[in-house]
N, C-alpha and C positions, 0 to 999 in steps of 0.2 A: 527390496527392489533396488536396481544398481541405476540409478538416472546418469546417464554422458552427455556429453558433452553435446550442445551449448548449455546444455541444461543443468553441468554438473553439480551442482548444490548438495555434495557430500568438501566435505575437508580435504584438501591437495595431501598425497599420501596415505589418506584414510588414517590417519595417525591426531588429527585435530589440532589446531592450535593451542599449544600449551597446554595439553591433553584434556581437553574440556568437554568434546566430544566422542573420540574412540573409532571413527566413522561414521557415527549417528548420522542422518539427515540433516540440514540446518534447520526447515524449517519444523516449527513443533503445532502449529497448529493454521489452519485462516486465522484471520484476524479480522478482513473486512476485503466485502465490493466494492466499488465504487464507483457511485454512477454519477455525471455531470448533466445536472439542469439547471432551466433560465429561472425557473420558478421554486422556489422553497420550499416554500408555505402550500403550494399546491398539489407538490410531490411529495409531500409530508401526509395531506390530505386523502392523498390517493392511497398511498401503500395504509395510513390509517383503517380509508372507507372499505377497500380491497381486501387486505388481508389482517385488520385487527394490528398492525401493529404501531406501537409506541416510540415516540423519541425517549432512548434512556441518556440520550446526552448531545447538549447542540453547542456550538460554540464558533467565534471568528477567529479564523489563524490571520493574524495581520502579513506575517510575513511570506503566507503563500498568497494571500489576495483573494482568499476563499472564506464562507462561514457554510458549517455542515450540517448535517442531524445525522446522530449512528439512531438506527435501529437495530435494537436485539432480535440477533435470529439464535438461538442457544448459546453458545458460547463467542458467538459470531457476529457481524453488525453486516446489513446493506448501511454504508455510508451514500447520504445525498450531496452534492457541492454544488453550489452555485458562487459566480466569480461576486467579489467585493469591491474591485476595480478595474477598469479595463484592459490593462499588463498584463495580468495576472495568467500562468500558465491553464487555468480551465478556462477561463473569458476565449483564448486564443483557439484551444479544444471545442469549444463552443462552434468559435466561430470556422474555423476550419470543419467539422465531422457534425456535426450537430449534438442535440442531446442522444445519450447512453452509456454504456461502458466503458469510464475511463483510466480506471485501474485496479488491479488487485493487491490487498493488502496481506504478507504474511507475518505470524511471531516468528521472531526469535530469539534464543536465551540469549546472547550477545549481538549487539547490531554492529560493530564495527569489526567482532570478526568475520560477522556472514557477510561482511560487504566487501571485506580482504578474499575471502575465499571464493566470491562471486565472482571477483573479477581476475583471480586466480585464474578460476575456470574456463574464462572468456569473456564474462558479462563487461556491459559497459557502464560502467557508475556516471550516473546525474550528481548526484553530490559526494566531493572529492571526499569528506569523512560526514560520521552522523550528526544528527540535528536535533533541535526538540519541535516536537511534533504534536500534536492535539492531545489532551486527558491525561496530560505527564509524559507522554513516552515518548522514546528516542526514535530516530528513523532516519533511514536512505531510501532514495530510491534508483533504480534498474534502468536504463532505457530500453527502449521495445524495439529496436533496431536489433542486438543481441539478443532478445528475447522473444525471438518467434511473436515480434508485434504485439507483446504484452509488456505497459508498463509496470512494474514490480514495485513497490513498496517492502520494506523488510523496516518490522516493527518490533520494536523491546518496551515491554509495559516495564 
């Protein structure tokens, strides 16, 4: 399937960055939801009581101002966030939209080149190159202005 543009998330030229791709897709698979609440412990509680499932891993990002819990959904997490301090980019989500949907997380085999080629395509990068980001891995993210009002996350385990 040929995704265009604002969307395009194939390699400019279908030729790939340092031939790493060929045209493939960038992304290779979800990674994670991610939904912002006031309450953790509660939201942790609930998808528990609701649907059986477990925190396979929680942890505080100091330098986003957030502490998470992924839940495993197969190869996949519902990520929970709730802000750490009042700055912080969810605390503002929070207070702006309330709790819900506040981004989508995808893999990719390279994160700094899916973030050259996203913005290749049109997208508009929040962060000028990648980061480290929770459980080891690297990350950018997208803003939802170019992205049909989805924040993007692009993730490399």
């Amino acid at each position: 399937m040929t995704v265009g543009r604002p969307g395009g998330l194939r390699w400019p030229g279908g030729g790939g960055w340092g031939g790493l791709y060929r045209g493939d897709v960038v992304f290779t698979e979800l990674d994670h939801v991610a939904i912002a609440v006031r309450d953790l412990d509660a939201a942790v509680a609930w998808y528990r009581d609701t649907f059986g499932a477990e925190v396979a891993h929680r942890e505080v990002v100091e330098r986003d101002g957030v502490e998470e819990a992924l839940l495993a959904v197969a190869d996949s997490y519902v990520q929970l966030l709730t802000p750490t301090r009042d700055d912080s980019p969810v605390a503002r989500y929070l207070g702006a939209k309330g709790e819900g949907l506040h981004h989508v997380g995808y893999r990719v085999a390279d994160c700094a080149a899916a973030l050259d080629a996203a913005v290749a395509a049109g997208a508009r990068a929040i962060d000028a190159m990648p980061r480290p980001g929770s459980r080891g891995t690297t990350v950018a993210f997208l803003h939802p202005k170019a992205a049909f009002g989805t924040l993007i996350e692009l993730v490399q385990e």
